[in-house]
N, CA and C atoms as an extended XYZ file, in Angstrom:
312
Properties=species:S:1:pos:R:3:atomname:S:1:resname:S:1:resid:I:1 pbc="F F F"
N       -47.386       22.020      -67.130 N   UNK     1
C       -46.101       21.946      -66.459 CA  UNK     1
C       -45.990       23.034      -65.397 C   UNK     1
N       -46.302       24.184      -65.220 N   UNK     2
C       -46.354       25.463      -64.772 CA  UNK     2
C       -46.953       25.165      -63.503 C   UNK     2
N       -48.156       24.482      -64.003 N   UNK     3
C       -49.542       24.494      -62.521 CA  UNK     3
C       -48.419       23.470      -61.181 C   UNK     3
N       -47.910       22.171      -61.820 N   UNK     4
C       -47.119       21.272      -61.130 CA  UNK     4
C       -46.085       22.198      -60.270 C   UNK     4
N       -45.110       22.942      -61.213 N   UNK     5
C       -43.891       23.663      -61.081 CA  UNK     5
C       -44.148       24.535      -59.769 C   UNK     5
N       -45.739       25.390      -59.755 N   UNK     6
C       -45.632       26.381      -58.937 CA  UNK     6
C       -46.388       25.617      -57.508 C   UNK     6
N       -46.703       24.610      -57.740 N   UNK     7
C       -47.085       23.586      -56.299 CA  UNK     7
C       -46.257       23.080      -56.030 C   UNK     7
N       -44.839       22.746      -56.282 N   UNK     8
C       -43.517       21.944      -56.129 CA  UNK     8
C       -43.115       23.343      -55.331 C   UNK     8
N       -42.397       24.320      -55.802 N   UNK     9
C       -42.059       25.604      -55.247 CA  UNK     9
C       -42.801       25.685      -53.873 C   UNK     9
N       -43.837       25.712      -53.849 N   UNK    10
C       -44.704       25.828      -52.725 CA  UNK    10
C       -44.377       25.281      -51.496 C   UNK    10
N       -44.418       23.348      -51.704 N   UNK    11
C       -44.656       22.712      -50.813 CA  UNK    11
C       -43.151       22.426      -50.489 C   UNK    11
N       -42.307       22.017      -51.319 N   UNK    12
C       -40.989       21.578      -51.328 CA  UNK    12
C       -40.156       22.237      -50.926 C   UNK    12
N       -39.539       22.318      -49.613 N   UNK    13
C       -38.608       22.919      -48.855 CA  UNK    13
C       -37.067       22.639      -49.452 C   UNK    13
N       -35.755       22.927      -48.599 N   UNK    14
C       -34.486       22.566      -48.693 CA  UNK    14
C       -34.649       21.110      -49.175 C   UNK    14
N       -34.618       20.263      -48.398 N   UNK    15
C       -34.656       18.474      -48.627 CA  UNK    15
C       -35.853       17.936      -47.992 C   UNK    15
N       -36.568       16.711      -48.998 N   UNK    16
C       -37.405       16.205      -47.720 CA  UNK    16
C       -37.334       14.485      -48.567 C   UNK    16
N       -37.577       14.081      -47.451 N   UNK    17
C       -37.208       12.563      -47.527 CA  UNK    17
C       -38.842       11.935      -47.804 C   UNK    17
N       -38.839       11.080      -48.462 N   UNK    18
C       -40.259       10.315      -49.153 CA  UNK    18
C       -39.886        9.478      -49.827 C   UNK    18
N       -40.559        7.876      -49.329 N   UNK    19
C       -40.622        6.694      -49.865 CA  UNK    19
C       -39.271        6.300      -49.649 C   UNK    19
N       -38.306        6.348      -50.872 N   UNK    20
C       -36.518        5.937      -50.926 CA  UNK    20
C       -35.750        6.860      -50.978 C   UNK    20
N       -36.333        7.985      -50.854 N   UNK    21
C       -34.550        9.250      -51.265 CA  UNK    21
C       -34.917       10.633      -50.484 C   UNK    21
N       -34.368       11.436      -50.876 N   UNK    22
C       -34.798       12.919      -50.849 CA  UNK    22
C       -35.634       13.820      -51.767 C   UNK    22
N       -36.015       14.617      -51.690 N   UNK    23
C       -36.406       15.320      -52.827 CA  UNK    23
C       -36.387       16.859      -52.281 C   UNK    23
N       -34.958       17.574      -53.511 N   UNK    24
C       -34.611       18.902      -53.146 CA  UNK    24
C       -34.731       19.941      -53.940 C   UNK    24
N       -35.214       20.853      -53.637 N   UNK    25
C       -35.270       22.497      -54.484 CA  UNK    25
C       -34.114       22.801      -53.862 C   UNK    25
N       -33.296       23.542      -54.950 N   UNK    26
C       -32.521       24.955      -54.132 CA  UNK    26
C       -32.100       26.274      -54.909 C   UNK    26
N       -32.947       27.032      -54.811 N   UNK    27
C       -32.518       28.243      -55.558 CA  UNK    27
C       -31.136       28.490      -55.292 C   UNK    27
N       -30.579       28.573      -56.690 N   UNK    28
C       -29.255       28.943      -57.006 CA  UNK    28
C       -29.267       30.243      -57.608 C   UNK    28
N       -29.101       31.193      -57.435 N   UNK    29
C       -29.092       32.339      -58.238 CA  UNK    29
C       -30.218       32.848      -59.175 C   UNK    29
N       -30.333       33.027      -60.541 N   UNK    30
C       -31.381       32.817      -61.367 CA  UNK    30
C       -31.993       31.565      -61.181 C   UNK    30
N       -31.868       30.372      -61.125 N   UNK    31
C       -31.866       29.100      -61.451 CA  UNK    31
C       -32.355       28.218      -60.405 C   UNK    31
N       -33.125       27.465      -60.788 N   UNK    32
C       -33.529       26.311      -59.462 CA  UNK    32
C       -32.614       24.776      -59.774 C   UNK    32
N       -32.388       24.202      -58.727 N   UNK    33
C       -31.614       22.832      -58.676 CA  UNK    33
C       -33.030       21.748      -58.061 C   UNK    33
N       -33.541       21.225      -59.077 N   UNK    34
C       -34.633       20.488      -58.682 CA  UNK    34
C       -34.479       18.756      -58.816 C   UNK    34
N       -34.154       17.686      -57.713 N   UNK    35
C       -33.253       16.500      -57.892 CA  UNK    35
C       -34.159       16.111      -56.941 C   UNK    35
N       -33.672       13.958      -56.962 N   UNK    36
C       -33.759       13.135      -56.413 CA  UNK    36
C       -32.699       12.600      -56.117 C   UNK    36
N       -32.581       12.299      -54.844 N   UNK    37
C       -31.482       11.794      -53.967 CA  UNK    37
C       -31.695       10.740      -53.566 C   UNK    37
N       -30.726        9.501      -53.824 N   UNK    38
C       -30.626        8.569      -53.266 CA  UNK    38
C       -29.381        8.339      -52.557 C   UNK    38
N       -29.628        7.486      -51.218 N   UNK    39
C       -28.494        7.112      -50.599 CA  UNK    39
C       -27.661        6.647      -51.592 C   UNK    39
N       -26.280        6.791      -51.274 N   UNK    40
C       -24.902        6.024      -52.334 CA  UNK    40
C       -24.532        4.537      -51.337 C   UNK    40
N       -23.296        4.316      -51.679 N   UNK    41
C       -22.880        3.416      -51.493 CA  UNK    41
C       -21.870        3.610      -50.320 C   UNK    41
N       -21.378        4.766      -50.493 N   UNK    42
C       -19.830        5.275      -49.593 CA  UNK    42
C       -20.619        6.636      -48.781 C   UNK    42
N       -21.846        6.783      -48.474 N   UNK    43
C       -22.541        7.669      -47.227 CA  UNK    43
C       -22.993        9.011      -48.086 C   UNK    43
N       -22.299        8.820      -49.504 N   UNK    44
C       -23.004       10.129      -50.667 CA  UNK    44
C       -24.195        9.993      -50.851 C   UNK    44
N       -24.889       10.735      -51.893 N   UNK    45
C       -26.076       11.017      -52.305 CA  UNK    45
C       -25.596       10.588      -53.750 C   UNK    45
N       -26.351        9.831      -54.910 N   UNK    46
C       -26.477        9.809      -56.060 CA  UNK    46
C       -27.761       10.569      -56.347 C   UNK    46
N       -27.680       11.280      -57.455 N   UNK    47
C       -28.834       12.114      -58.411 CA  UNK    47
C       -29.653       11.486      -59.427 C   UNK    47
N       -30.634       11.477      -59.138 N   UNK    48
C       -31.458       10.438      -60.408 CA  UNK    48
C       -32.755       10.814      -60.411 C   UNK    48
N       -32.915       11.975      -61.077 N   UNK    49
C       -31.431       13.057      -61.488 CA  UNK    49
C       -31.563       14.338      -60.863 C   UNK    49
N       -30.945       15.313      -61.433 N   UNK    50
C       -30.893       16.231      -60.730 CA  UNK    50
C       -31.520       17.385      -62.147 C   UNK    50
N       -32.732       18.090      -62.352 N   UNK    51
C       -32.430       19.294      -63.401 CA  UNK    51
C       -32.066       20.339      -62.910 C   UNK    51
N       -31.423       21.473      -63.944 N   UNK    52
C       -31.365       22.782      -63.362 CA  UNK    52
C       -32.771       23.414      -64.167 C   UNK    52
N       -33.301       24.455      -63.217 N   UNK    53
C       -34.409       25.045      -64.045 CA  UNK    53
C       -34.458       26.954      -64.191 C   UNK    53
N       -34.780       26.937      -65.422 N   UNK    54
C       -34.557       28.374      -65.195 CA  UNK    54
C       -36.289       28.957      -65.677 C   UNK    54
N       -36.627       29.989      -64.799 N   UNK    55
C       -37.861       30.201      -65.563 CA  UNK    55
C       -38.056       31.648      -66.196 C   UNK    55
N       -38.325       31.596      -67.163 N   UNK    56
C       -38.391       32.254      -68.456 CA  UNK    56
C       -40.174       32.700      -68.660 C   UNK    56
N       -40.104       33.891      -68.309 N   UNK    57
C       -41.825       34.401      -68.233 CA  UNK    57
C       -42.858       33.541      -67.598 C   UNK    57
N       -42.123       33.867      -66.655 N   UNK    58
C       -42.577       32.587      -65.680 CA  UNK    58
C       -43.203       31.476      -65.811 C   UNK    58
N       -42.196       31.038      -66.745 N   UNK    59
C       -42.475       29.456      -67.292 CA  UNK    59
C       -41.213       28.883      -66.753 C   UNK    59
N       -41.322       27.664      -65.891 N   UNK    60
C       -39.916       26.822      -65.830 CA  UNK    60
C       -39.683       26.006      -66.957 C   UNK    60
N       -38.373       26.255      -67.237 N   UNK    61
C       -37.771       25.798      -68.805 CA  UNK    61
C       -36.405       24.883      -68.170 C   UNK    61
N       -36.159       23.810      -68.308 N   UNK    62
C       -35.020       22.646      -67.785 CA  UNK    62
C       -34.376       23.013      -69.019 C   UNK    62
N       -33.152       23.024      -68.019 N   UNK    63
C       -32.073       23.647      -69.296 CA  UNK    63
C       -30.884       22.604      -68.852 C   UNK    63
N       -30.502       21.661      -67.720 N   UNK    64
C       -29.747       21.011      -67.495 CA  UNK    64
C       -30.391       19.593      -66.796 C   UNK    64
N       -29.553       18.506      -67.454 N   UNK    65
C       -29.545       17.137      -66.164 CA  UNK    65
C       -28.696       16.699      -66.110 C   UNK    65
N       -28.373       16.410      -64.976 N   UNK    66
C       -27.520       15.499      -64.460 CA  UNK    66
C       -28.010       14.541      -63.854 C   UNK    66
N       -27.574       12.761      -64.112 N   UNK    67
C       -28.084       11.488      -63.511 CA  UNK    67
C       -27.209       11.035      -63.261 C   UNK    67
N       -26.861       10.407      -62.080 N   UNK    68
C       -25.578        9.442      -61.611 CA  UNK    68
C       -26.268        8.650      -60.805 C   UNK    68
N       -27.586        7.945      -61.169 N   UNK    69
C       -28.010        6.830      -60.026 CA  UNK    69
C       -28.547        5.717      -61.097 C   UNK    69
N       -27.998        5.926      -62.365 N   UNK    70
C       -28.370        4.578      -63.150 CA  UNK    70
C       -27.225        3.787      -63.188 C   UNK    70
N       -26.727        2.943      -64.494 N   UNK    71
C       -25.895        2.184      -64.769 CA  UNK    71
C       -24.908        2.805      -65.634 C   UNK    71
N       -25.731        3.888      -66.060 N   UNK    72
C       -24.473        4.920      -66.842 CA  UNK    72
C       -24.863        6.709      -66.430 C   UNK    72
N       -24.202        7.154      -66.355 N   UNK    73
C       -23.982        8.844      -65.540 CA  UNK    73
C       -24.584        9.701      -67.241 C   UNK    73
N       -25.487       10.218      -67.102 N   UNK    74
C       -25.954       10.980      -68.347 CA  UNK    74
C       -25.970       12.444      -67.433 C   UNK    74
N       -25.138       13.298      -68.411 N   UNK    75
C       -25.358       14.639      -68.359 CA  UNK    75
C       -25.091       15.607      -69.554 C   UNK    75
N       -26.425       16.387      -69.287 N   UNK    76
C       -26.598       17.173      -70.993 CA  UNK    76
C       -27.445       18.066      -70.526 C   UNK    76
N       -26.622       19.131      -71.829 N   UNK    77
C       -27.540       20.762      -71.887 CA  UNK    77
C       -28.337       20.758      -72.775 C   UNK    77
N       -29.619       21.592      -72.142 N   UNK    78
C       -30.657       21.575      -73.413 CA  UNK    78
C       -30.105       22.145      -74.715 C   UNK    78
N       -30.674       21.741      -75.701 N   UNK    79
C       -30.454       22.358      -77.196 CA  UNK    79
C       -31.778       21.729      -77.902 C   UNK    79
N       -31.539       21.837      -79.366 N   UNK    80
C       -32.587       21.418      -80.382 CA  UNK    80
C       -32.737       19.839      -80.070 C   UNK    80
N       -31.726       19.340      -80.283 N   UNK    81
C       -32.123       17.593      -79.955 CA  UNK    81
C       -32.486       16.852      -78.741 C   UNK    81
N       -32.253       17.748      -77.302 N   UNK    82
C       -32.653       16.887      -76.623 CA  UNK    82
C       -33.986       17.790      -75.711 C   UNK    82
N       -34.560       18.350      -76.445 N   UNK    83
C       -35.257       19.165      -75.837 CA  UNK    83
C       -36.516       18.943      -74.963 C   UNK    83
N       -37.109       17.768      -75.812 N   UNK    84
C       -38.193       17.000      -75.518 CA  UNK    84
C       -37.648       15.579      -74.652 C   UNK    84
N       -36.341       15.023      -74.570 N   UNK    85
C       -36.072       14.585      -73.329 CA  UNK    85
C       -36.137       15.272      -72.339 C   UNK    85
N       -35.322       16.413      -72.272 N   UNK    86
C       -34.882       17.247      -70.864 CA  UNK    86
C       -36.795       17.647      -70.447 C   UNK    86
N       -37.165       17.290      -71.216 N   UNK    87
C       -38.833       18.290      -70.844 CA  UNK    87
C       -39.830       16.975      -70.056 C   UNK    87
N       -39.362       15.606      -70.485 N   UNK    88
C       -39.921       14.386      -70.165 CA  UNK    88
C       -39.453       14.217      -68.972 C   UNK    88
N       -38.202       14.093      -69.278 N   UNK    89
C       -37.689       14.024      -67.415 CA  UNK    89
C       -37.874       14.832      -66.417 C   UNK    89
N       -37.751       15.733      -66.668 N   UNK    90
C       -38.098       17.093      -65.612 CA  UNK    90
C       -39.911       16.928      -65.013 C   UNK    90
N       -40.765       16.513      -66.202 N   UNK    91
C       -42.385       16.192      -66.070 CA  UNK    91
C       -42.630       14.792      -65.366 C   UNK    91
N       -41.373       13.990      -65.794 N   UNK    92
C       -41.597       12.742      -64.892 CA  UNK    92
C       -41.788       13.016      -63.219 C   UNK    92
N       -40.102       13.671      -63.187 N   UNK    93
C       -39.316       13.908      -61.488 CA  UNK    93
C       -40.956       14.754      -60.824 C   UNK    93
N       -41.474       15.626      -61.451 N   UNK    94
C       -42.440       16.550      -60.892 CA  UNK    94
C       -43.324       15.901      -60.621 C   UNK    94
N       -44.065       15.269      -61.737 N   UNK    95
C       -45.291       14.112      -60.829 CA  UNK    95
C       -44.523       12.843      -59.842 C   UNK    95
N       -43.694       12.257      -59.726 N   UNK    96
C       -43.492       11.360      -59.334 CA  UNK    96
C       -43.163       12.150      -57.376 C   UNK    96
N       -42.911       13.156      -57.452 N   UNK    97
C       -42.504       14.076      -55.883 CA  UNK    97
C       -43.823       14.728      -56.232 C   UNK    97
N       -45.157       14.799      -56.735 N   UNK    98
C       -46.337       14.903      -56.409 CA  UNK    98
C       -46.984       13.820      -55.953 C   UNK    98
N       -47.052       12.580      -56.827 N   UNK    99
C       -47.873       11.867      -56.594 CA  UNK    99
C       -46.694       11.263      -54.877 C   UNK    99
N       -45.931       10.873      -54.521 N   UNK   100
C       -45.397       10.821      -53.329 CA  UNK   100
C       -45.606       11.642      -52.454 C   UNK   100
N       -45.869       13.060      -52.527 N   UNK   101
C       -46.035       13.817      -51.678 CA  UNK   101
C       -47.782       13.721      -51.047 C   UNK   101
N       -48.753       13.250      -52.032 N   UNK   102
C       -49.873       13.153      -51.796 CA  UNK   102
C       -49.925       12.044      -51.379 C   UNK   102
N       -49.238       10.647      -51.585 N   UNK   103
C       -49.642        9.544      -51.023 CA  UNK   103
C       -49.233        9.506      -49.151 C   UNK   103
N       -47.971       10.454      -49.046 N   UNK   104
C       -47.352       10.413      -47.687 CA  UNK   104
C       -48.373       10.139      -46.484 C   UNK   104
């Protein structure tokens, strides 16, 4: 996860557009805001999704998601039960803005 994390950091600026959406880093304070953007309906952006990441000995650890580009809006903080979701999704979003970034 780490090796992905610190080549995302790297290459991935403010916003960059690939294939259907955006794909944005933005250091927030401690914390990174690492999302997919899709056009909305009314000129917004929907998130699908958006994690927050915090890294912890310099390990990035997803501690938040937010999704509002499915059929239902899921948002949740990491804890014991969803830990290994928040860790799937976050590993999905990372290869999927790799493997796009390499196909460009």
């Amino acid at each position: 996860m780490n090796k992905n994390w610190q080549a995302i950091k790297q290459q991935l600026t403010e916003k960059e557009w690939l294939t259907n959406g955006y794909y944005r880093l933005r250091k927030q304070g401690e914390y990174y805001e690492f999302a997919f953007l899709q056009p909305g309906p009314c000129g917004d952006f929907m998130y699908h999704p958006q994690i927050t990441v915090q890294e912890i000995a310099n390990e990035p650890v997803p501690i938040k998601c937010f999704d509002n580009g499915g059929s239902s809006v899921q948002s949740f903080v990491r804890d014991e039960s969803n830990q290994q979701q928040l860790n799937e999704i976050f590993e999905q979003l990372m290869q999927t803005y790799l493997e796009e970034k390499i196909g460009k």
